[in-house]
DSSP file (Angstrom, degrees, kcal/mol; ACC not computed):
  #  RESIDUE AA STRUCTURE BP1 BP2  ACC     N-H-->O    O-->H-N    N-H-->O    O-->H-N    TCO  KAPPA ALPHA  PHI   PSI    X-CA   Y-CA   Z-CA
    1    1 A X     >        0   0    0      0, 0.0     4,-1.7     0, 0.0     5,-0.4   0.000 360.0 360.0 360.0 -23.0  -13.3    7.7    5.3
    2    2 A X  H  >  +     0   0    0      1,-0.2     4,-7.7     2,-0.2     5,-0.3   0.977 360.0  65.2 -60.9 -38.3  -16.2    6.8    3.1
    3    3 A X  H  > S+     0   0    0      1,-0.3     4,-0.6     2,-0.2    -1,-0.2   0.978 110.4  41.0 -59.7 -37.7  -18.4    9.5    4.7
    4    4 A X  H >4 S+     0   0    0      1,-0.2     3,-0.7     2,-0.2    -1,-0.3   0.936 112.4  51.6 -40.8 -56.1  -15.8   12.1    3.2
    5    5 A X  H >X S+     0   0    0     -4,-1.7     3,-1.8     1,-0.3     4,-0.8   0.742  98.7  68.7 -98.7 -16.9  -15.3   10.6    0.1
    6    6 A X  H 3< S+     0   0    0     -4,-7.7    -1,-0.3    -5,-0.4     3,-0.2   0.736  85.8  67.7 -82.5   9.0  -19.2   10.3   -0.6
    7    7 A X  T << S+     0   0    0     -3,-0.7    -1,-0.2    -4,-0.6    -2,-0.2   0.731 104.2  42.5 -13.2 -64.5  -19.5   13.5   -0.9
    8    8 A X  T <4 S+     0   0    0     -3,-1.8     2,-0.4    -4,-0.2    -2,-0.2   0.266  87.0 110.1 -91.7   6.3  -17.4   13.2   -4.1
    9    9 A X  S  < S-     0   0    0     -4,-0.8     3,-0.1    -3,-0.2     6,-0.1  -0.517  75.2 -97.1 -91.1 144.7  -18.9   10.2   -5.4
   10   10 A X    >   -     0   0    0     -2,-0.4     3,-2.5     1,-0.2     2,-0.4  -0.082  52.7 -89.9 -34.5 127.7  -21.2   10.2   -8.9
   11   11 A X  T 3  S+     0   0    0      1,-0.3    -1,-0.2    -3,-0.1     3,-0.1  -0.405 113.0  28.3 -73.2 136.1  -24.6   10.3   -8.4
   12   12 A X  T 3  S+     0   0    0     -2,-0.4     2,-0.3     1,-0.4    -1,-0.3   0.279  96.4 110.2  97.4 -16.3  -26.0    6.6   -8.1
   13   13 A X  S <  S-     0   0    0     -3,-2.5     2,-0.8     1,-0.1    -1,-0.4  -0.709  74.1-106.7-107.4 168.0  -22.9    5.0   -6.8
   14   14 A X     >  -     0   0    0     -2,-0.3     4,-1.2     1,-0.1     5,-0.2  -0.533  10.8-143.4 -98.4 115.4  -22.2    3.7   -3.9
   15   15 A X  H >> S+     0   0    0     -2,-0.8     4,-2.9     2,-0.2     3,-0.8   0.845 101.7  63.0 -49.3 -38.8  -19.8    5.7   -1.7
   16   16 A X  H >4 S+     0   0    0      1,-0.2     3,-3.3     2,-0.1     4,-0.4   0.683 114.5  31.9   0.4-115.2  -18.3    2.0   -0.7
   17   17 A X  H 3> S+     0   0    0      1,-0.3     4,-0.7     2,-0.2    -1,-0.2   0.052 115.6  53.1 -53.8 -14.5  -17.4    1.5   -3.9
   18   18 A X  H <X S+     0   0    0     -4,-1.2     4,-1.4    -3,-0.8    -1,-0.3   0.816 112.6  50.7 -79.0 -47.4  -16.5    5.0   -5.0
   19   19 A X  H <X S+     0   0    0     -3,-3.3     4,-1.4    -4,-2.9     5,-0.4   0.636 114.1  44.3 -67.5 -26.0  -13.9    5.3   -1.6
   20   20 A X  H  > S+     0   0    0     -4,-0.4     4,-1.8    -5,-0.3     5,-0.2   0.912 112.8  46.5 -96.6 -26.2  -12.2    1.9   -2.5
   21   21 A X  H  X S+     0   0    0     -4,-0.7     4,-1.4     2,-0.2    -2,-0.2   0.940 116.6  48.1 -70.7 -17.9  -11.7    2.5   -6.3
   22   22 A X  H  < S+     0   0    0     -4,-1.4     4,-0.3     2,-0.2    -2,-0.1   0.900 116.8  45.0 -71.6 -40.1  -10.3    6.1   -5.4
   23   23 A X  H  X S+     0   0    0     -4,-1.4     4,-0.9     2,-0.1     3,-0.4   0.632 112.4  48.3 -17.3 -63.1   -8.2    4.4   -2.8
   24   24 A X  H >X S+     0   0    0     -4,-1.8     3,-3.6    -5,-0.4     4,-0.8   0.935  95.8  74.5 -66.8 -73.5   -6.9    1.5   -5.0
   25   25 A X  H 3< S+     0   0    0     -4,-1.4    -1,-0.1     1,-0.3    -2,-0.1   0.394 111.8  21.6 -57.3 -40.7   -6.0    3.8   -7.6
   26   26 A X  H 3> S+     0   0    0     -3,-0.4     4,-1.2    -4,-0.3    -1,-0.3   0.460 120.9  56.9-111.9   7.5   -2.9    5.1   -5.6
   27   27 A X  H <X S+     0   0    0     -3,-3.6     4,-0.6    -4,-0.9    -2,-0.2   0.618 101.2  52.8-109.6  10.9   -2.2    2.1   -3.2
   28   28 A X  H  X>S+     0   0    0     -4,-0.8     4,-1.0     2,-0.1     5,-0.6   0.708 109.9  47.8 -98.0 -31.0   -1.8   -0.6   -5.7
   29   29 A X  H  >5S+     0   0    0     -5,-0.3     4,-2.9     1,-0.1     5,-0.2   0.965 113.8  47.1 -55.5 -32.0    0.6    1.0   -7.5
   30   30 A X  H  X5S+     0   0    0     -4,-1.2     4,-3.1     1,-0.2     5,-0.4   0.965 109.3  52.9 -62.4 -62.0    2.4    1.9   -4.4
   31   31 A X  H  X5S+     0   0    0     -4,-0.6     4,-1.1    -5,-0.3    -1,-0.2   0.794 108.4  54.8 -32.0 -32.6    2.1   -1.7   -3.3
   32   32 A X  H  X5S+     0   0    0     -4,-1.0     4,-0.9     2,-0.2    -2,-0.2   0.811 111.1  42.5 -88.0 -47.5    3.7   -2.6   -6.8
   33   33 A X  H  X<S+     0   0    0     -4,-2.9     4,-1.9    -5,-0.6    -2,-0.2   0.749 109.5  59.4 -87.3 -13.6    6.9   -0.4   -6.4
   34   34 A X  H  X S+     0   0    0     -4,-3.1     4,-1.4    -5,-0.2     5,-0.3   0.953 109.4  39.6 -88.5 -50.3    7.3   -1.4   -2.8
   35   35 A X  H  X S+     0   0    0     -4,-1.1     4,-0.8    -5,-0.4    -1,-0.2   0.556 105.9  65.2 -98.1   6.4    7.8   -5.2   -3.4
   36   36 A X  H  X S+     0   0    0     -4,-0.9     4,-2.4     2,-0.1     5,-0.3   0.821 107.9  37.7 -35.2 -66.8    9.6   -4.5   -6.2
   37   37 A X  H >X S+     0   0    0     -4,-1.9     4,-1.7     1,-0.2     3,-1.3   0.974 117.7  54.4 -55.9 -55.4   12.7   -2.7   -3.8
   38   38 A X  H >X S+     0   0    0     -4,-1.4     4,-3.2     1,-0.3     3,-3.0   0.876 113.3  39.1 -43.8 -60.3   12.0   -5.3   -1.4
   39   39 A X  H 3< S+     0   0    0     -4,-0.8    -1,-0.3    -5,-0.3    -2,-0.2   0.767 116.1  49.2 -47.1 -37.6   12.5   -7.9   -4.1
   40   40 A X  H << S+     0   0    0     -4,-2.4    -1,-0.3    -3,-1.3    -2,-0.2   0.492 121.3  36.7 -93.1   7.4   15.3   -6.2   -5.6
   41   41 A X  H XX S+     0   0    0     -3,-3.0     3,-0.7    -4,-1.7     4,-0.6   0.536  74.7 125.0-132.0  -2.3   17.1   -5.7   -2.0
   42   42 A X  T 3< S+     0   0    0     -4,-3.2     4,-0.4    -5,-0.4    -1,-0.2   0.283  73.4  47.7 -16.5 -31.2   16.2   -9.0   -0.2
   43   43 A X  T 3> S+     0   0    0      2,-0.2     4,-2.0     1,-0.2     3,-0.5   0.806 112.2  40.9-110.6 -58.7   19.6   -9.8    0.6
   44   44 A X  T <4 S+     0   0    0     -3,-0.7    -2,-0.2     2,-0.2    -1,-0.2   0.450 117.3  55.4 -84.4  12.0   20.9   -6.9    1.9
   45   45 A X  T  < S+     0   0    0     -4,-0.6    -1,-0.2    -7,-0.1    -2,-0.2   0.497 114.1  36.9 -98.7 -31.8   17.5   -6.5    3.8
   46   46 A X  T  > S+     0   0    0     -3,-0.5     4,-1.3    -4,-0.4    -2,-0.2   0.481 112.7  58.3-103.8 -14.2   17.5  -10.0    5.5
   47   47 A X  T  < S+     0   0    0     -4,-2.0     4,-0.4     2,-0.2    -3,-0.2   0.545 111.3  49.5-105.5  -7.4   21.6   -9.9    6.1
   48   48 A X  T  4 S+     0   0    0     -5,-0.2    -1,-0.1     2,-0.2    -2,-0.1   0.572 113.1  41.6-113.1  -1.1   20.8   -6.6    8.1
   49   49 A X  T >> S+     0   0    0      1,-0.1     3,-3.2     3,-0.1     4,-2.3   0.863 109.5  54.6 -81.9 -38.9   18.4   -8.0    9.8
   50   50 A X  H 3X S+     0   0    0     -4,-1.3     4,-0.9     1,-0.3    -2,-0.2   0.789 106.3  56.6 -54.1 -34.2   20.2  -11.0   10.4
   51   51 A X  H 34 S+     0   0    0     -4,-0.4    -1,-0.3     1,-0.2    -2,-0.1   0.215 104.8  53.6-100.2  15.6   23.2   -8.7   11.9
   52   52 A X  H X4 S+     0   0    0     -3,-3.2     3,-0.8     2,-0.1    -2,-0.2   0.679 108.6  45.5-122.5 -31.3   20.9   -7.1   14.5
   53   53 A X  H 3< S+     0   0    0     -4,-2.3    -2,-0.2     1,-0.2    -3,-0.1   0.660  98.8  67.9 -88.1 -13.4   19.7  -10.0   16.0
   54   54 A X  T 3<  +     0   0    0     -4,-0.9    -1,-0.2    -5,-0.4    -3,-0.1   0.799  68.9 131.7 -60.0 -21.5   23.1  -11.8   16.3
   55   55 A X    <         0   0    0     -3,-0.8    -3,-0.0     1,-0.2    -4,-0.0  -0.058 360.0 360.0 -47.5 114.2   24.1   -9.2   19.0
   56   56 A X              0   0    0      0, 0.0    -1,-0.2     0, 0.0    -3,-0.0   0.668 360.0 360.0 -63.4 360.0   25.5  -11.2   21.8
C-alpha cells in the first residue's frame, strides 16, 4: 500500500510515514469504538460463547 499512497504524500516525506499516519488516522479511532462495545457487551459476548461450546 505505500507505493499508492506515495503518490499522495508531501514532498520530502517519507511515503512510510505518510501511509501509516493516513492509516492511523481512521483505524485508531475504529479500534477505540470497537473495544468500547466489546467492553460494554462482555457478558453477553462470553455467555454466548460459553453456550456454543457446551453443546453436548
Amino acid at each position: 500500500m505505500v507505493i499508492v499512497f506515495a503518490e499522495y504524500a508531501p514532498k520530502g516525506q517519507s511515503p512510510w510515514i505518510y501511509s501509516m499516519i493516513y492509516n492511523a488516522s481512521y483505524m485508531v479511532p475504529e479500534l477505540i469504538i470497537n473495544l468500547i462495545v466489546i467492553l460494554l457487551f462482555y457478558e453477553r459476548i462470553m455467555r454466548g460463547i460459553s453456550s456454543v461450546t457446551r453443546r453436548p
